[in-house]
C-alpha positions as CSV (number, residue, x, y, z in Angstrom):
1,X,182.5,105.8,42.1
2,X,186.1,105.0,43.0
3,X,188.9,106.7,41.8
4,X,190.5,104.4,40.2
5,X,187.0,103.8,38.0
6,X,187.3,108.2,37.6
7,X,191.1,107.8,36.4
8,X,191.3,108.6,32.2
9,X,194.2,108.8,30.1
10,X,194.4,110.4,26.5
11,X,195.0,108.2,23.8
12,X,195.2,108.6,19.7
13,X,194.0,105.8,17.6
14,X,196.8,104.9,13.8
15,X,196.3,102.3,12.0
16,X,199.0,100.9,9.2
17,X,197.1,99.3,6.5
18,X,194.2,98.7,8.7
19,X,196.1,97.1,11.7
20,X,194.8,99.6,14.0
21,X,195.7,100.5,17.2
22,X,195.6,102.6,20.9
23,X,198.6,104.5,21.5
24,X,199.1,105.7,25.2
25,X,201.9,107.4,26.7
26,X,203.8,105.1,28.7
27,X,204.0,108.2,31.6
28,X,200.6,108.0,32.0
29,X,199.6,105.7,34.8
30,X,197.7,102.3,33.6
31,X,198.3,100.1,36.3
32,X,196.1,97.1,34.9
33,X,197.7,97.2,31.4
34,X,196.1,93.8,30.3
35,X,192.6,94.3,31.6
36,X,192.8,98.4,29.6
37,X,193.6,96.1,26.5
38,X,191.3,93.6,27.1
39,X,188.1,95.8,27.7
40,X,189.4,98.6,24.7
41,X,190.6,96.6,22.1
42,X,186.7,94.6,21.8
43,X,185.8,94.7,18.5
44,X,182.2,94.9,19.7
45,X,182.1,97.2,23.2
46,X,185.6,98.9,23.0
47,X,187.0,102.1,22.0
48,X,184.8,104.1,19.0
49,X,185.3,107.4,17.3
50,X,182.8,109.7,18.8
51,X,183.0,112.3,16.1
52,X,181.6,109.2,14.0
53,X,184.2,109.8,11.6
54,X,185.7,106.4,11.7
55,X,183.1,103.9,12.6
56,X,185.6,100.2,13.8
57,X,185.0,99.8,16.9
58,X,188.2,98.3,19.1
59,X,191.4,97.9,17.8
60,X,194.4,95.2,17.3
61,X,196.1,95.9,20.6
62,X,197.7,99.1,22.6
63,X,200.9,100.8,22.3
64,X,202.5,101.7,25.4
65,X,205.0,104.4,24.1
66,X,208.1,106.2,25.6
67,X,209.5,108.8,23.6
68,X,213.1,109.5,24.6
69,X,214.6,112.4,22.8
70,X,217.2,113.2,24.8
71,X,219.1,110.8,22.3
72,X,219.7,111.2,18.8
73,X,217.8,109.8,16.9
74,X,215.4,110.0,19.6
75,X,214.4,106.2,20.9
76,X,210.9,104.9,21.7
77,X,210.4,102.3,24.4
78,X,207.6,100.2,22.8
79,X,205.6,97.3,24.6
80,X,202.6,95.9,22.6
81,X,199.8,94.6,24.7
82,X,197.3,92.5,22.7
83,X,193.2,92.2,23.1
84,X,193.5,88.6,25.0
85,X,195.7,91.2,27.5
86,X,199.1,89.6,26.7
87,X,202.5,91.2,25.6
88,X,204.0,91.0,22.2
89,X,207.4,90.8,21.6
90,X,207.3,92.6,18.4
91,X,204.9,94.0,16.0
92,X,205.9,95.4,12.7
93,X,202.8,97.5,11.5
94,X,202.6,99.0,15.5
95,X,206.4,99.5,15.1
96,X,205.6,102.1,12.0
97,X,202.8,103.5,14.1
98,X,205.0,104.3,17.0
99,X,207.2,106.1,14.4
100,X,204.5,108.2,13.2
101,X,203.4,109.0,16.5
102,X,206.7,110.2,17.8
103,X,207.2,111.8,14.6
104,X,204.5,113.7,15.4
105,X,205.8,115.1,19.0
106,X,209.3,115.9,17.3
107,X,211.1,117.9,14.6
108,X,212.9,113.6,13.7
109,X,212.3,111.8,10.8
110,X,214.4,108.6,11.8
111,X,213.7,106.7,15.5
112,X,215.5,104.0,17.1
113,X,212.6,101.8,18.7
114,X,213.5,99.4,22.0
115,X,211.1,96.2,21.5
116,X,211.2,92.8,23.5
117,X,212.9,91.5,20.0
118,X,215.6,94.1,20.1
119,X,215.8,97.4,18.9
120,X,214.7,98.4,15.4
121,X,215.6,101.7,13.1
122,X,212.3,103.5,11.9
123,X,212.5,106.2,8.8
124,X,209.6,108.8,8.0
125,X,208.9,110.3,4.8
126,X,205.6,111.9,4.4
127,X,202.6,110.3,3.1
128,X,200.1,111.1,0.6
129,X,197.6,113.0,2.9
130,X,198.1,115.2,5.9
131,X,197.2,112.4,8.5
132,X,199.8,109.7,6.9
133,X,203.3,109.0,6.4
134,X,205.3,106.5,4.8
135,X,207.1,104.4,7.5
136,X,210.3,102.1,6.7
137,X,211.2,100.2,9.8
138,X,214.3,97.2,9.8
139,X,212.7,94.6,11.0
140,X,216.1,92.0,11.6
141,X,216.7,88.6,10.4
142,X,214.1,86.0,9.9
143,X,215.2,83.1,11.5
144,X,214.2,79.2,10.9
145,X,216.0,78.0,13.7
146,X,214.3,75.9,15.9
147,X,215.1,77.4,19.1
148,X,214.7,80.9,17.7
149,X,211.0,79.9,16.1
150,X,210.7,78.4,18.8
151,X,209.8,74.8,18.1
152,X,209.1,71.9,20.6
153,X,211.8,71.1,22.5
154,X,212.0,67.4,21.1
155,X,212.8,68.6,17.5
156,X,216.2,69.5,16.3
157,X,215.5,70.6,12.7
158,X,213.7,73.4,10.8
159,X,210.1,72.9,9.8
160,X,210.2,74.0,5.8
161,X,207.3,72.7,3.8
162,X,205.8,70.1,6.6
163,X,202.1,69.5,7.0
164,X,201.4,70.4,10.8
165,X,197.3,70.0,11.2
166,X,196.3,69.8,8.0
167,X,198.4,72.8,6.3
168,X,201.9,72.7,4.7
169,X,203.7,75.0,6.5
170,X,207.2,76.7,7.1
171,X,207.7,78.3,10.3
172,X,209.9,81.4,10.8
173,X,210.3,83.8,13.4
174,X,210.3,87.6,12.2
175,X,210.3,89.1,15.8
176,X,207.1,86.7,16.4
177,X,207.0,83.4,15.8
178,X,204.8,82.5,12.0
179,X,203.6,79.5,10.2
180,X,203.6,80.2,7.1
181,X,201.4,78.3,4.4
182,X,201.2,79.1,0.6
183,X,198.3,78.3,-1.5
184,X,196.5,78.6,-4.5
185,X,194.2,81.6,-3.4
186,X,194.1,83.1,0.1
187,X,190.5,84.0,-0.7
188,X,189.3,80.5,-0.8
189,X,190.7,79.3,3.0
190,X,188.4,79.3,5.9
191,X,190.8,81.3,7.8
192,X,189.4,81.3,11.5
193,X,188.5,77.7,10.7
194,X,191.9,76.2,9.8
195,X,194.2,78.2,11.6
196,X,193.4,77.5,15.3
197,X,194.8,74.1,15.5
198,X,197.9,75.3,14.0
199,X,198.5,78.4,16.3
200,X,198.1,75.8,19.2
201,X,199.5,73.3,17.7
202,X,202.5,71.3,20.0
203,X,205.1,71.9,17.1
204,X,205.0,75.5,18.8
205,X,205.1,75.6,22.6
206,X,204.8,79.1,22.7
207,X,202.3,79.2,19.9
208,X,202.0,80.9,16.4
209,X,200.4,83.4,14.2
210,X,199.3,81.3,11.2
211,X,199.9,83.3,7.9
212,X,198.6,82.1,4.3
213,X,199.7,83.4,1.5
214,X,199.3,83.1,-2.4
215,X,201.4,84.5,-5.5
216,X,199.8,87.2,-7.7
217,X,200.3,87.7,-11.7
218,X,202.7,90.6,-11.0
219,X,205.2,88.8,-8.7
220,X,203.4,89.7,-5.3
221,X,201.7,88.3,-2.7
222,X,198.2,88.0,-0.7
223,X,198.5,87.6,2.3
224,X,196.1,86.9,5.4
225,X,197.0,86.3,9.0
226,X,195.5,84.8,12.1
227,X,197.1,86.5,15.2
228,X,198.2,85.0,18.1
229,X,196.8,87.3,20.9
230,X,194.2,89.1,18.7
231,X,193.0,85.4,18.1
232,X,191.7,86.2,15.2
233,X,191.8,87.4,11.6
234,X,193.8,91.3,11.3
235,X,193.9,93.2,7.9
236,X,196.9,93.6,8.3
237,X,200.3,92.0,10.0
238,X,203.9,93.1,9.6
239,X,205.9,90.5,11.4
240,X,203.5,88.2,9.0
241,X,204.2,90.0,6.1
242,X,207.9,89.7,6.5
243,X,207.6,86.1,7.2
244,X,206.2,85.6,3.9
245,X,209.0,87.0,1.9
246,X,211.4,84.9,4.0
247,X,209.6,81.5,3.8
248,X,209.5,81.7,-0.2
249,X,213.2,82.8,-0.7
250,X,213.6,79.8,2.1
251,X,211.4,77.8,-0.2
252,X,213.2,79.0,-3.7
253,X,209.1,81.2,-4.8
254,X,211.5,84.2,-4.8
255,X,215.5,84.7,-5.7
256,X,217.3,88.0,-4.7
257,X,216.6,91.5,-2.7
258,X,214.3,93.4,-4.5
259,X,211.3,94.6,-2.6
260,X,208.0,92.5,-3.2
261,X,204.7,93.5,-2.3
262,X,202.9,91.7,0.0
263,X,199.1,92.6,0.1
264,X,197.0,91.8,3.4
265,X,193.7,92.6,3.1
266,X,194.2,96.2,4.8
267,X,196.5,97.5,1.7
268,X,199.8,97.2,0.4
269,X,203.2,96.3,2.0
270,X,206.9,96.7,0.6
271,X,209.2,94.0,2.1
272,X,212.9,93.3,1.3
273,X,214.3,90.3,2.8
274,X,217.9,90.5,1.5
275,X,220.0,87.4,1.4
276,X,222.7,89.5,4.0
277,X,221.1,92.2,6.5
278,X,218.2,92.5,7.9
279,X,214.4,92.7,6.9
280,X,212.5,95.8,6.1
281,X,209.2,96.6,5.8
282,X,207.6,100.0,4.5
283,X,203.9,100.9,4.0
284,X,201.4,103.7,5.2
285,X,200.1,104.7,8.2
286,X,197.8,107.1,9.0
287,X,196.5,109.0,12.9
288,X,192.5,108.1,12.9
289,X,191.2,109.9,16.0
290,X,191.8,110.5,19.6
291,X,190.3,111.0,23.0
292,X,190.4,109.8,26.9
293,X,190.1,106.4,28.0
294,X,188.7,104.9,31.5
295,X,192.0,103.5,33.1
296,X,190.1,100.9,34.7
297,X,190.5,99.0,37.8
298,X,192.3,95.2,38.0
299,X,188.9,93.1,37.9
């Protein structure tokens, strides 16, 4: 065998309310980042607890992770590959993961995480058992700008409320671009059978995750997203969870900066979207498992 097929890394599995994911440590040599993603990310071949313990196989993409703690707070350098082996600019839920898993290296509570969207502040309090944490992380401005979403290059207003294949959505960029759709009950929408023509639709260029949502009795939301990358339904998405607070303020479903729970199907979410300042986003997360992964070779 060669020994490139020979060459392992360590990894450590976290998920935040179910979107789940490999961290590596971005010192450790993976040349063929998109091809380690693509083969350990399969929901049906790729990586598994061995103890048994936890029994999803795959996961919703890999966390390259720099800790720098030379600085203070200490920084992490974070680049989100996805399973289809791209790059994501920003990811919400792997953005409170990366914060628990630094956490875990240093004596910090608070982290200042570099993403392709910018850099975003990360608070850790400790969570209910002695594998979780409760993870704040500021998560910008939503944006509705066309250029910022982006939309196709031939429009020159924001899509709010406008039926794009078949759904009424609003499209807002919360680090990644989202369509967002409300309606009367996320349970009853074919997700993986509606969503595709809307993530490729040519209102986005550079496509979109496709996010649903519906109001609950006490104020909150469901929520379900299809993920650009993943392709494919997550239990959980940040970034999406975000960009449904900002499309119903944007749409008048919510007035004011109190946090509103958003619920994907993975757990609960705490989002403020305040009318000045940036987004947050707070919820669980919680270290699964670890172990060594093949490094693999460029196919």
């Amino acid at each position: 065998m060669s020994p490139a097929l020979d060459h392992t890394v360590s990894f450590e599995k976290y998920h935040g309310t179910g979107n789940d994911f490999v961290v590596v440590d971005a010192t450790d040599s993976v040349p063929y980042r998109g091809r380690f993603a693509e083969a350990h990310c399969d929901r049906d071949t790729g990586v598994v607890d061995e103890s048994g313990v936890h029994d999803r196989r795959g996961a919703d993409g890999v966390l390259f992770l720099a800790l720098e703690d030379r600085f203070h707070p200490p920084r992490i350098v974070m680049t989100l590959v996805q399973p289809d082996g791209s790059v994501a600019a920003m990811c919400g839920n792997g953005a409170r993961c990366a914060a628990a898993w630094a956490a875990a290296r240093t004596d910090a509570s608070e982290f200042m995480i570099d993403t392709q969207s910018g850099t975003k502040r990360a608070v850790v309090r400790d969570g209910p058992g002695d594998d979780s944490a409760d993870i704040t992380v500021e998560m910008g401005r939503p944006t509705f700008d066309p250029r910022d979403v982006p939309l196709a290059a031939d429009r020159d207003g924001e899509l709010v409320a406008e039926e794009v294949e078949g759904l009424e959505v609003t499209a807002v960029n919360t680090g990644v671009p989202h369509a967002v759709a409300f309606v009367e009950d996320v349970a009853d929408v074919d997700l993986e059978a509606v969503a595709p023509a809307v993530r490729h639709a040519d209102a986005f260029p550079e496509g979109a995750n496709v996010t649903l949502a519906s109001r609950d009795e006490d104020g909150g939301f469901s929520q379900r997203t299809f993920e650009r990358g993943v392709e494919g339904e997550t239990r959980s998405c940040g970034t999406g969870a975000v960009a449904v607070v900002a499309a119903a303020k944007r749409l008048g479903l919510v007035e004011g900066d109190d946090p509103i729970r958003v619920s994907p199907p993975g757990g609960d979410l705490e989002i403020t979207v305040p009318d000045r300042g940036g987004a947050t986003l707070r919820g669980p997360v919680e270290a699964e498992y670890e172990g060594r992964l093949a490094a693999l070779p460029e196919r």
